[in-house]
mmCIF file as gemmi writes it, N, C-alpha and C atoms, coordinates in Angstrom:
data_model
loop_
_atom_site.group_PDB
_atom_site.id
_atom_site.type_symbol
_atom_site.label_atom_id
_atom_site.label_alt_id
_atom_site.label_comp_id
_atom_site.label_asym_id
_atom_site.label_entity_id
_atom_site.label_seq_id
_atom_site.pdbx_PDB_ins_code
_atom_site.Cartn_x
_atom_site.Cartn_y
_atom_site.Cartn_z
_atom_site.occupancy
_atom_site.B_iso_or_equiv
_atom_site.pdbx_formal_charge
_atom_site.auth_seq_id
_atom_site.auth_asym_id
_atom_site.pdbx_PDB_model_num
ATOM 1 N N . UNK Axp A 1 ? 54.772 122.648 151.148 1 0 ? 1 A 1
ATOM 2 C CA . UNK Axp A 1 ? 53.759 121.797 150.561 1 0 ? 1 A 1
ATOM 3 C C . UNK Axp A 1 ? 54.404 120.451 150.227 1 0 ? 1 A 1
ATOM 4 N N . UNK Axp A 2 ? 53.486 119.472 150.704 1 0 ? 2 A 1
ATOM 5 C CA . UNK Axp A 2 ? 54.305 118.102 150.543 1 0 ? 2 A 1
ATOM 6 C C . UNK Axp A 2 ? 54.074 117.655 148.851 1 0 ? 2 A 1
ATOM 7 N N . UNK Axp A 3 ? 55.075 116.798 148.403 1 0 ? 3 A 1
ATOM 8 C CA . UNK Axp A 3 ? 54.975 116.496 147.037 1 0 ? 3 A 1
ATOM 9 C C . UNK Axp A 3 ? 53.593 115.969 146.417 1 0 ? 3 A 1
ATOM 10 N N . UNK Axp A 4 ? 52.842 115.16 147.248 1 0 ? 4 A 1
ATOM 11 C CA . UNK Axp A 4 ? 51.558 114.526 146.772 1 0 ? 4 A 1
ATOM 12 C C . UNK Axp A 4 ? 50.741 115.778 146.749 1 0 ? 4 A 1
ATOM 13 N N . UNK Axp A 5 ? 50.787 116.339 147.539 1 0 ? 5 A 1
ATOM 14 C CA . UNK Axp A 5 ? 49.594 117.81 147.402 1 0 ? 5 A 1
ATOM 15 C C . UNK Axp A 5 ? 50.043 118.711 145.943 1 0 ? 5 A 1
ATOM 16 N N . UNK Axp A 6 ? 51.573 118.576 145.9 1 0 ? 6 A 1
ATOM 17 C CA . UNK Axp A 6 ? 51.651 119.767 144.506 1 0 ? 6 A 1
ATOM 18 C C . UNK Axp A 6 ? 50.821 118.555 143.358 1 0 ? 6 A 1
ATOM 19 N N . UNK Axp A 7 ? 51.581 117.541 143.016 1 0 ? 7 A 1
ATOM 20 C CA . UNK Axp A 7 ? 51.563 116.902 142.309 1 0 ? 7 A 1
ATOM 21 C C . UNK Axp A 7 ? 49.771 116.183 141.493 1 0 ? 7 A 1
ATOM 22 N N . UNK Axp A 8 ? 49.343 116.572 142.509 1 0 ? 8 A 1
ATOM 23 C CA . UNK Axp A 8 ? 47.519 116.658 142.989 1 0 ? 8 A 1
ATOM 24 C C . UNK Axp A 8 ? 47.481 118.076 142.211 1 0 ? 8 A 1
ATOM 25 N N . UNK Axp A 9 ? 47.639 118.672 142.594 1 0 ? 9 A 1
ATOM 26 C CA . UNK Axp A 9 ? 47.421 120.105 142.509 1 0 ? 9 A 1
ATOM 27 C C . UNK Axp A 9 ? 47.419 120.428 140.504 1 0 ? 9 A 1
ATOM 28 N N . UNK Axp A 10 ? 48.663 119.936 140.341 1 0 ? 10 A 1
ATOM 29 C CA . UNK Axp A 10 ? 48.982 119.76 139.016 1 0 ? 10 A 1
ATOM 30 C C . UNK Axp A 10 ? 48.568 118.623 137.913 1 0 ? 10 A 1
ATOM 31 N N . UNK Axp A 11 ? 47.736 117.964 138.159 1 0 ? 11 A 1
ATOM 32 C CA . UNK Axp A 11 ? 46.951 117.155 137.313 1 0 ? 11 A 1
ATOM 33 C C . UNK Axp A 11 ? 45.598 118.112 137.852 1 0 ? 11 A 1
ATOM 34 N N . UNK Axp A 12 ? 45.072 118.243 138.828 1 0 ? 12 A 1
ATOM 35 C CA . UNK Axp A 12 ? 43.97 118.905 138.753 1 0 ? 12 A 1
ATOM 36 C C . UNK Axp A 12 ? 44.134 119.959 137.618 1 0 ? 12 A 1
ATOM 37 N N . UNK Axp A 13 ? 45.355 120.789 137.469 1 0 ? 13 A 1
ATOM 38 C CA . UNK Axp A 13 ? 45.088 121.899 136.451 1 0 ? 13 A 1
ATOM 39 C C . UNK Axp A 13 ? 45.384 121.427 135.394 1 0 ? 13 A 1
ATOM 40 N N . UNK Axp A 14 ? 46.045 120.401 135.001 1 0 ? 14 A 1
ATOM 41 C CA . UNK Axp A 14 ? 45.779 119.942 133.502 1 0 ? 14 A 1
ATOM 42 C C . UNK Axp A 14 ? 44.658 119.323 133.201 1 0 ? 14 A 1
ATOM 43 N N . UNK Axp A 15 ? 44.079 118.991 134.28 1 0 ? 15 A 1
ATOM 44 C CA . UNK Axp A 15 ? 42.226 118.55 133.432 1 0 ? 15 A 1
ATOM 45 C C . UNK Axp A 15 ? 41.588 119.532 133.294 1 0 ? 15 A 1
ATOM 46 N N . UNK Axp A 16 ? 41.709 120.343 134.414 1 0 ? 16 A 1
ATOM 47 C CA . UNK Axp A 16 ? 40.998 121.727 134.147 1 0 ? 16 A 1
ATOM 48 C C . UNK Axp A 16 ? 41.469 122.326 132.861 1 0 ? 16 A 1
ATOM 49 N N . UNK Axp A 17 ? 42.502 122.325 132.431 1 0 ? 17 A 1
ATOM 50 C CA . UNK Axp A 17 ? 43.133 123.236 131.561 1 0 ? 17 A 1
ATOM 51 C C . UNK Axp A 17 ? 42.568 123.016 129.74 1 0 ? 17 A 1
ATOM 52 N N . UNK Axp A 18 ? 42.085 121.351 130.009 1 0 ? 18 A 1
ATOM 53 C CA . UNK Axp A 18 ? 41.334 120.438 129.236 1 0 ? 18 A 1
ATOM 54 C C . UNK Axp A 18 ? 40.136 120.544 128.544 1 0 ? 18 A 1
ATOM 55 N N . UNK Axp A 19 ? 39.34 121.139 130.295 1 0 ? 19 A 1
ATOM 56 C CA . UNK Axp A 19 ? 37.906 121.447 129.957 1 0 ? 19 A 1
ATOM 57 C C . UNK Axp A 19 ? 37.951 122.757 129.734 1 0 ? 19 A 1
ATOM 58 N N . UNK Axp A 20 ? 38.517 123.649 129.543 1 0 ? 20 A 1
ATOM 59 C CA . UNK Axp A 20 ? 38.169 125.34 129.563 1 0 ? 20 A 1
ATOM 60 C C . UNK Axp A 20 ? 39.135 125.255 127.765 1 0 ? 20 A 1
ATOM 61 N N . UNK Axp A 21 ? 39.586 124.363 127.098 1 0 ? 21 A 1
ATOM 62 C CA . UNK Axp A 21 ? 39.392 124.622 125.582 1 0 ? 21 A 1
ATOM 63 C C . UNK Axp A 21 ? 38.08 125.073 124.916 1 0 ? 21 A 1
ATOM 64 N N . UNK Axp A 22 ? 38.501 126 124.403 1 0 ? 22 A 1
ATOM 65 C CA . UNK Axp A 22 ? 37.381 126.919 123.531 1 0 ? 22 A 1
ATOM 66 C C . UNK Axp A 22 ? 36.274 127.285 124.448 1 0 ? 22 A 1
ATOM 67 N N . UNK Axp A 23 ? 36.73 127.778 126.173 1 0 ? 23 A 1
ATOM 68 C CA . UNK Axp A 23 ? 35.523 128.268 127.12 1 0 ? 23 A 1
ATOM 69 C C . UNK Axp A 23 ? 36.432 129.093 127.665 1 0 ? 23 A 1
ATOM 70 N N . UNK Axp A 24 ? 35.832 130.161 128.439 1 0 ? 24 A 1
ATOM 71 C CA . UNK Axp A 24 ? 36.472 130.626 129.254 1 0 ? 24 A 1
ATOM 72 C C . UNK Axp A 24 ? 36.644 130.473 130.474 1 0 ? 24 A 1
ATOM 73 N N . UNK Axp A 25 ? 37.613 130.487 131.015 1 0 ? 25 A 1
ATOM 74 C CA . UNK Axp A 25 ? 37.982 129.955 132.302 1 0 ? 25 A 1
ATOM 75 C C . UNK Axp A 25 ? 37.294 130.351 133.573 1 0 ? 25 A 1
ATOM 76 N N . UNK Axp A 26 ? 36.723 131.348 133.934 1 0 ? 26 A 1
ATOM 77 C CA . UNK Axp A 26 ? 35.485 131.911 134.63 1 0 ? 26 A 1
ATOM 78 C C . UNK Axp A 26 ? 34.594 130.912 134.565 1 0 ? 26 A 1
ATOM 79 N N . UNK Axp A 27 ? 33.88 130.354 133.423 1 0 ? 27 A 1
ATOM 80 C CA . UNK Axp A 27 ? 32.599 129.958 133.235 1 0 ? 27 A 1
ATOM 81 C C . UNK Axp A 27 ? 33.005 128.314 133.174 1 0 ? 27 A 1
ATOM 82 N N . UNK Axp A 28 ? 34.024 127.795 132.943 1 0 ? 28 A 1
ATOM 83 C CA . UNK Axp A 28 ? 34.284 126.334 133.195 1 0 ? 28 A 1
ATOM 84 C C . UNK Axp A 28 ? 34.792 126.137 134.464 1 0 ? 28 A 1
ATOM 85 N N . UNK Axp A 29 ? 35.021 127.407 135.282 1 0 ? 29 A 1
ATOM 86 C CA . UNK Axp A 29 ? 35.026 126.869 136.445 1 0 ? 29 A 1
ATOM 87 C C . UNK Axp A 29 ? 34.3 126.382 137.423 1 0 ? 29 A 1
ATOM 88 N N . UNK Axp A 30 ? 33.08 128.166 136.989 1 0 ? 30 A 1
ATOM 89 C CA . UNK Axp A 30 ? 31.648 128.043 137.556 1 0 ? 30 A 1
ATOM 90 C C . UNK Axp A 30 ? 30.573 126.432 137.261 1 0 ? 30 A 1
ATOM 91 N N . UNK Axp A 31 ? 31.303 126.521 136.068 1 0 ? 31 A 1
ATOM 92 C CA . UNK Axp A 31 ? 30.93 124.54 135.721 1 0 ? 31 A 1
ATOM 93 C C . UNK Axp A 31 ? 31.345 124.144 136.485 1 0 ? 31 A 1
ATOM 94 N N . UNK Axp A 32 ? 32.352 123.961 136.672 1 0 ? 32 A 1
ATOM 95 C CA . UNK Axp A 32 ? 32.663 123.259 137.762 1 0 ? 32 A 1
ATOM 96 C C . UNK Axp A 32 ? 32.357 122.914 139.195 1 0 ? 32 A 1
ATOM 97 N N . UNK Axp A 33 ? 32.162 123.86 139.885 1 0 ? 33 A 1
ATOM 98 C CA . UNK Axp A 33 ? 31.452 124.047 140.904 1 0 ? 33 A 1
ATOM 99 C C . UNK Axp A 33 ? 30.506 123.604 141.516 1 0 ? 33 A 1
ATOM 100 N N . UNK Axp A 34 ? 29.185 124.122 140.121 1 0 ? 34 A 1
ATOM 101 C CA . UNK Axp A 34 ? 27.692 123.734 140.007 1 0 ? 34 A 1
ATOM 102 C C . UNK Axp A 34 ? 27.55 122.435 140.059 1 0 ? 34 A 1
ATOM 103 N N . UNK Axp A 35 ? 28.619 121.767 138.875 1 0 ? 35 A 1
ATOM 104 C CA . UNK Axp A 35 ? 28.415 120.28 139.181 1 0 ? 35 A 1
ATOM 105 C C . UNK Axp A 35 ? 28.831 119.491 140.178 1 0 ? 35 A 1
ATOM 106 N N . UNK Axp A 36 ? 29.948 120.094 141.028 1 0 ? 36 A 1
ATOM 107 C CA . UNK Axp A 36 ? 29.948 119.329 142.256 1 0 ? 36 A 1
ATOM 108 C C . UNK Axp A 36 ? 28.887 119.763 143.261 1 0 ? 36 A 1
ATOM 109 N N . UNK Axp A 37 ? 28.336 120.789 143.447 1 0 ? 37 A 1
ATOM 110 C CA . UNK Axp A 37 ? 27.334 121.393 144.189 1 0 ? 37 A 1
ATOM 111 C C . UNK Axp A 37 ? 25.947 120.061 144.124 1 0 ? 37 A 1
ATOM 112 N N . UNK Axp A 38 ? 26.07 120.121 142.693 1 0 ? 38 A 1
ATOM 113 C CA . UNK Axp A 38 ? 24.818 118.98 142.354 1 0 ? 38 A 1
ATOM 114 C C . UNK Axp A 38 ? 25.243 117.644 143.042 1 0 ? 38 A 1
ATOM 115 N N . UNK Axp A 39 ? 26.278 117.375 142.913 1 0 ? 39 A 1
ATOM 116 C CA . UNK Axp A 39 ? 26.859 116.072 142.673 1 0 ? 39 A 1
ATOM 117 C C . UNK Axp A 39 ? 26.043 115.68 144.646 1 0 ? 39 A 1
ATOM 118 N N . UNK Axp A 40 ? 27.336 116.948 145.473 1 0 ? 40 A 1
ATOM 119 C CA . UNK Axp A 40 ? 26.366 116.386 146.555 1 0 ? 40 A 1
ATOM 120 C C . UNK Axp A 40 ? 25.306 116.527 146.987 1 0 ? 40 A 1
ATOM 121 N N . UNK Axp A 41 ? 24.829 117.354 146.794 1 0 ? 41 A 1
ATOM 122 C CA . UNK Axp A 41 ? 23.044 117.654 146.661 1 0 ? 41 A 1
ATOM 123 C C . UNK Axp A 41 ? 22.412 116.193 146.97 1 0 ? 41 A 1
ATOM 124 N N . UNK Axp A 42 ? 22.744 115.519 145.391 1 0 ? 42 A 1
ATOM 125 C CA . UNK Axp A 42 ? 21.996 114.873 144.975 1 0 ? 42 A 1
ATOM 126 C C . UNK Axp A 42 ? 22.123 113.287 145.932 1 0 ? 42 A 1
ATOM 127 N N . UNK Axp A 43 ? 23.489 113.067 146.442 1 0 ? 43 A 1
ATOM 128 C CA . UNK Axp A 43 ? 23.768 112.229 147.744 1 0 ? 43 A 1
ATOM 129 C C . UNK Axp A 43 ? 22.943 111.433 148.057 1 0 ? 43 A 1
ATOM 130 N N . UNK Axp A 44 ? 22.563 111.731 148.828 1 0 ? 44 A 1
ATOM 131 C CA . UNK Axp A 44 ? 21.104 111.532 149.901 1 0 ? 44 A 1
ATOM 132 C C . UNK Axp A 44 ? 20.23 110.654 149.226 1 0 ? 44 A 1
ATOM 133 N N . UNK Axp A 45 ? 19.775 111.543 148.248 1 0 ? 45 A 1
ATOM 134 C CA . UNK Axp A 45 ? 18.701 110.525 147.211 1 0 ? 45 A 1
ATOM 135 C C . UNK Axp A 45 ? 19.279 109.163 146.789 1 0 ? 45 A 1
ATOM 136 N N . UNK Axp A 46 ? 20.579 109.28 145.777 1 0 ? 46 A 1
ATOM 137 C CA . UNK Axp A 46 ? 20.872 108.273 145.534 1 0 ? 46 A 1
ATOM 138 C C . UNK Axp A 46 ? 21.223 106.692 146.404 1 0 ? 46 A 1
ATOM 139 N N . UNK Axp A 47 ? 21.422 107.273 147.889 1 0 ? 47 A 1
ATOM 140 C CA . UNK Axp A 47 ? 22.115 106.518 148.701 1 0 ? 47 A 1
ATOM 141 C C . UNK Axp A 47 ? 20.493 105.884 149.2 1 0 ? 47 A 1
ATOM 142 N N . UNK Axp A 48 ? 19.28 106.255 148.572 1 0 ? 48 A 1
ATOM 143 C CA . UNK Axp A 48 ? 17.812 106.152 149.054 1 0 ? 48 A 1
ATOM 144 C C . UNK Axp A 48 ? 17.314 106.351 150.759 1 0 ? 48 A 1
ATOM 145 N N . UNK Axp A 49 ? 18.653 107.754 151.354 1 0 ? 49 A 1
ATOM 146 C CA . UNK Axp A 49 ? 17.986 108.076 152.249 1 0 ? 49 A 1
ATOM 147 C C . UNK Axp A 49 ? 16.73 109.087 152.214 1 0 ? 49 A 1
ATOM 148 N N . UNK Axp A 50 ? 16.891 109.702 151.032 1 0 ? 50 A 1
ATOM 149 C CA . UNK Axp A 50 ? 15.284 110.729 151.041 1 0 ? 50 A 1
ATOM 150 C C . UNK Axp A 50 ? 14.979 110.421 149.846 1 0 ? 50 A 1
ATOM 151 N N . UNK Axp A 51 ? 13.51 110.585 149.504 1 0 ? 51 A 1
ATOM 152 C CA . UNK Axp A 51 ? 12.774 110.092 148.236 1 0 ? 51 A 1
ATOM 153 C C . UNK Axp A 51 ? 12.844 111.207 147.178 1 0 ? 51 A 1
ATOM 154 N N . UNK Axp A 52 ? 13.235 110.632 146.348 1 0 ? 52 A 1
ATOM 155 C CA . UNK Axp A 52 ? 13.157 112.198 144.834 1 0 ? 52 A 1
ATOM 156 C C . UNK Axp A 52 ? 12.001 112.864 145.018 1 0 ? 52 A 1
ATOM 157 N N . UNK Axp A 53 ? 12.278 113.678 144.968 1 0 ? 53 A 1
ATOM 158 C CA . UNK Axp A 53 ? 11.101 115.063 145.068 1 0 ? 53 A 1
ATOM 159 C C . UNK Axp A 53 ? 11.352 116.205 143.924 1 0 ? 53 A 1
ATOM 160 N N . UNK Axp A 54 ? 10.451 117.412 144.473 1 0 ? 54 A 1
ATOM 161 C CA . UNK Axp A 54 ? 11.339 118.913 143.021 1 0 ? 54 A 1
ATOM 162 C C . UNK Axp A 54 ? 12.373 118.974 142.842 1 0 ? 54 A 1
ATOM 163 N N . UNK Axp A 55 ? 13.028 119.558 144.409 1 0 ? 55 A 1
ATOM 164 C CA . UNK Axp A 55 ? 13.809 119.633 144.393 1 0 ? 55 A 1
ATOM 165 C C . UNK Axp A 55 ? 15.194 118.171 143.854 1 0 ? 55 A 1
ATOM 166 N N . UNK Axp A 56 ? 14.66 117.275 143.854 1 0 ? 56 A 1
ATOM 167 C CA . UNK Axp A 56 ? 15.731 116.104 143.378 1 0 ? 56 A 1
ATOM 168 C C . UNK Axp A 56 ? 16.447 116.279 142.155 1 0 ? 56 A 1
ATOM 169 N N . UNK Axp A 57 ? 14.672 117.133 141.269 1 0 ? 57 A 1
ATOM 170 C CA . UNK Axp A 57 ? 14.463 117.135 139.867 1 0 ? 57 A 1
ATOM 171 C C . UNK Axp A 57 ? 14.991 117.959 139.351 1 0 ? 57 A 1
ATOM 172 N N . UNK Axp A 58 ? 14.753 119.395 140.297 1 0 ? 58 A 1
ATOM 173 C CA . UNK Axp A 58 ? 15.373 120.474 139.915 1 0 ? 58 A 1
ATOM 174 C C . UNK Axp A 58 ? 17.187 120.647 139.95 1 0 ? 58 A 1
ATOM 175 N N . UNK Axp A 59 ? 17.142 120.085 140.583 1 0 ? 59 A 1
ATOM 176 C CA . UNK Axp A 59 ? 18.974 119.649 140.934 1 0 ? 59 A 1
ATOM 177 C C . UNK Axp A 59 ? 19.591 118.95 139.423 1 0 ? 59 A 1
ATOM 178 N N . UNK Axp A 60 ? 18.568 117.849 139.448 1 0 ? 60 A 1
ATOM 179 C CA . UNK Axp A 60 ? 19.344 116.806 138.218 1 0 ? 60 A 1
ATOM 180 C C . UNK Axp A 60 ? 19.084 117.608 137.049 1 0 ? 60 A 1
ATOM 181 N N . UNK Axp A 61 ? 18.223 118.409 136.752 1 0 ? 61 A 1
ATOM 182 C CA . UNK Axp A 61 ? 18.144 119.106 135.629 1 0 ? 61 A 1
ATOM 183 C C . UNK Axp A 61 ? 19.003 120.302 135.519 1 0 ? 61 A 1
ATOM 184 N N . UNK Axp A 62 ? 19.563 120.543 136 1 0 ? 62 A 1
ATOM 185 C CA . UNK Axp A 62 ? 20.043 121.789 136.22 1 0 ? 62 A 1
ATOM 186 C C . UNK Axp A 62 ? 21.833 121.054 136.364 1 0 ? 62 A 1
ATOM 187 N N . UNK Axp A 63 ? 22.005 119.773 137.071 1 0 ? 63 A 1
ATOM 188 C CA . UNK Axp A 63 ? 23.433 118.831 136.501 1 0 ? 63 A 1
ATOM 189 C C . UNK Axp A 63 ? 23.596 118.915 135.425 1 0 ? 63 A 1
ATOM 190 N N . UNK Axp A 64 ? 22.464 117.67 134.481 1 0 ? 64 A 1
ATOM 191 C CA . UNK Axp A 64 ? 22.702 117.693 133.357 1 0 ? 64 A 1
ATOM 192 C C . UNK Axp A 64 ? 22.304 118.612 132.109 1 0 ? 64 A 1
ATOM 193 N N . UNK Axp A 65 ? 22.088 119.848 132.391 1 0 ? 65 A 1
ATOM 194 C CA . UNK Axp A 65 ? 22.236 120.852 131.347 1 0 ? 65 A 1
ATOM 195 C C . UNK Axp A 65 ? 23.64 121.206 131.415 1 0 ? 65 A 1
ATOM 196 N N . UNK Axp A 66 ? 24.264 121.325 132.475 1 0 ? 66 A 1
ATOM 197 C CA . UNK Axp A 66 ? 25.453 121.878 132.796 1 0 ? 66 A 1
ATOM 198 C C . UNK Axp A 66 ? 26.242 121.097 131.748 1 0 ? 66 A 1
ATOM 199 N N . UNK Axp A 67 ? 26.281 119.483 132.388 1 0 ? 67 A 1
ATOM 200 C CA . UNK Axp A 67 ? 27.152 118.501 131.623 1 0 ? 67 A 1
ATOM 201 C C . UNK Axp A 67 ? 27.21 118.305 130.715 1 0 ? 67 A 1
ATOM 202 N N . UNK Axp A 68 ? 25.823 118.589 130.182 1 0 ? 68 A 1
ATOM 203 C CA . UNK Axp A 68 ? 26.052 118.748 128.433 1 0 ? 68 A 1
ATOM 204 C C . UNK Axp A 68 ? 26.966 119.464 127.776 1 0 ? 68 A 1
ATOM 205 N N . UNK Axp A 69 ? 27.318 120.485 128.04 1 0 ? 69 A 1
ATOM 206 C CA . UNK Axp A 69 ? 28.492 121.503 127.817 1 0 ? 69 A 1
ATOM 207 C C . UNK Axp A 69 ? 29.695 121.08 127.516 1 0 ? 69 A 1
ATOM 208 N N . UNK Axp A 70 ? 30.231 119.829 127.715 1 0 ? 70 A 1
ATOM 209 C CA . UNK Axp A 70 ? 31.193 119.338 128.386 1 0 ? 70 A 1
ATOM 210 C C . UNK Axp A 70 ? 31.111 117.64 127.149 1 0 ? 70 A 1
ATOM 211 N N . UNK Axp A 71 ? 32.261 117.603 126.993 1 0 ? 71 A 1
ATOM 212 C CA . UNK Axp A 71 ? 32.638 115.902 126.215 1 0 ? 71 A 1
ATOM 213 C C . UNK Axp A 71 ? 33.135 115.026 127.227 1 0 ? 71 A 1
């Protein structure tokens, strides 16, 4: 493994390590996830190749409940 990939690797887990204070690590991961799941989901719309719709809505609502969780 080249040095930039560990070194990547290892700030990724100290932010992670950040957000899973007083959570468990299962479920701040699954945070994790969801919100990138959303993040690109939501792409498209923002870039105003497709028009917000339910589904736009249902996406962003379902982001920011997540993010609330989170400082």
């Amino acid at each position: 493994m080249s040095k930039p990939i560990a070194d990547s690797g290892k700030a990724f887990r100290t932010s992670f390590d950040r957000l899973c204070y007083r959570r468990n690590w299962h479920d701040a991961f699954r945070d994790f996830i969801e919100i990138a799941a959303c993040t690109i989901h939501q792409q498209p719309y923002h870039l105003g190749l497709l028009e917000k719709d339910e589904d736009y809505e249902r996406i962003e609502e379902l982001y920011l409940s997540t993010i609330k969780k989170y400082n």
